[in-house]
C-alpha positions, -999 to 999 in steps of 0.1 A, spaced: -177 -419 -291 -178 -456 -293 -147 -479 -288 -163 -493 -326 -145 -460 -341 -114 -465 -326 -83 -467 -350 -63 -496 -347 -28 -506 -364 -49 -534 -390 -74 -502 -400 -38 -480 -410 -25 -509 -426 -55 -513 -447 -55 -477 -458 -19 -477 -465 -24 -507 -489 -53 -493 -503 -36 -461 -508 -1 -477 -527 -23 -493 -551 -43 -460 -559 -9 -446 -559 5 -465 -583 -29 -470 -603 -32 -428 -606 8 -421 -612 12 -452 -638 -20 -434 -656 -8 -400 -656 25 -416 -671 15 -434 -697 -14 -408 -706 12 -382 -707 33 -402 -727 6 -413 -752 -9 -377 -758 26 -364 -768 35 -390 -792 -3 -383 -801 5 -345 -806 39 -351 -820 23 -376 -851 -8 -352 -859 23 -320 -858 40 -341 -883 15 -351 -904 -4 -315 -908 33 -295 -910 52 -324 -925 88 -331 -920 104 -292 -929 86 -284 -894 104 -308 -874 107 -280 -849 75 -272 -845 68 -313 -835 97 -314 -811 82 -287 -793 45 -295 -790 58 -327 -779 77 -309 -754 51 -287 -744 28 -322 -735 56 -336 -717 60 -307 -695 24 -303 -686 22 -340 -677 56 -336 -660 38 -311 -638 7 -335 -637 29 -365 -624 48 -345 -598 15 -327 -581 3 -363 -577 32 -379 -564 39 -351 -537 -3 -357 -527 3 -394 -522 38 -389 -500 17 -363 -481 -8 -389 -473 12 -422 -466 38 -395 -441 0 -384 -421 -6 -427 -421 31 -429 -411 22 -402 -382 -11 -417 -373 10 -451 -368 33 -438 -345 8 -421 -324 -12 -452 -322 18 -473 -314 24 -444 -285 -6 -457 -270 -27 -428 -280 -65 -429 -285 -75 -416 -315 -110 -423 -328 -120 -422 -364 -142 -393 -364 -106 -374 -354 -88 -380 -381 -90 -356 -409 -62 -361 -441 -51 -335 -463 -34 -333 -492 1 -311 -493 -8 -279 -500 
């Protein structure tokens, strides 16, 4: 191993910014994409069924809300799963520890 591929503290700060702003990029998209498509869903309910099937728009609306609910969460938990192993690698670095970059593997939460 080369002292090249050793991590530093400026590398894990470069991935942690780099990782917010997918963060933020991916969770703002599933948001307003979720948002969009059920409004979406809710105005072609309403205008095939009409307004005696109110109902019926309420609860596609709902069912695109959910789905994207689920969508949202799954992708929030993956990011805190990787910023707590960038928090970890951090700590060990600031230990003293070696760690080189071929080492370090991330994972998502599951």
């Amino acid at each position: 191993m080369e002292d090249s591929d050793i991590i530093t503290l400026q590398n894990v700060d470069r991935v942690r910014s780099i990782t917010v702003r997918a963060a933020r990029r991916v969770l703002v998209t599933v948001a307003s994409s979720g948002l969009f498509v059920a409004a979406a869903a809710a105005g072609l309910t309403y205008v095939l069924h009409g307004p005696e099937r109110i109902a019926i728009v309420c609860l596609c609306t709902g069912i695109f809300v959910v789905i994207f609910l689920f969508q949202f969460v799954h992708w929030a938990r993956h990011y805190k799963a990787l910023m707590r192993q960038l928090d970890d690698l951090e700590h060990r670095i600031n230990k003293g520890e070696i760690i080189y970059g071929s080492q370090v593997r991330f994972r998502s939460y599951r």
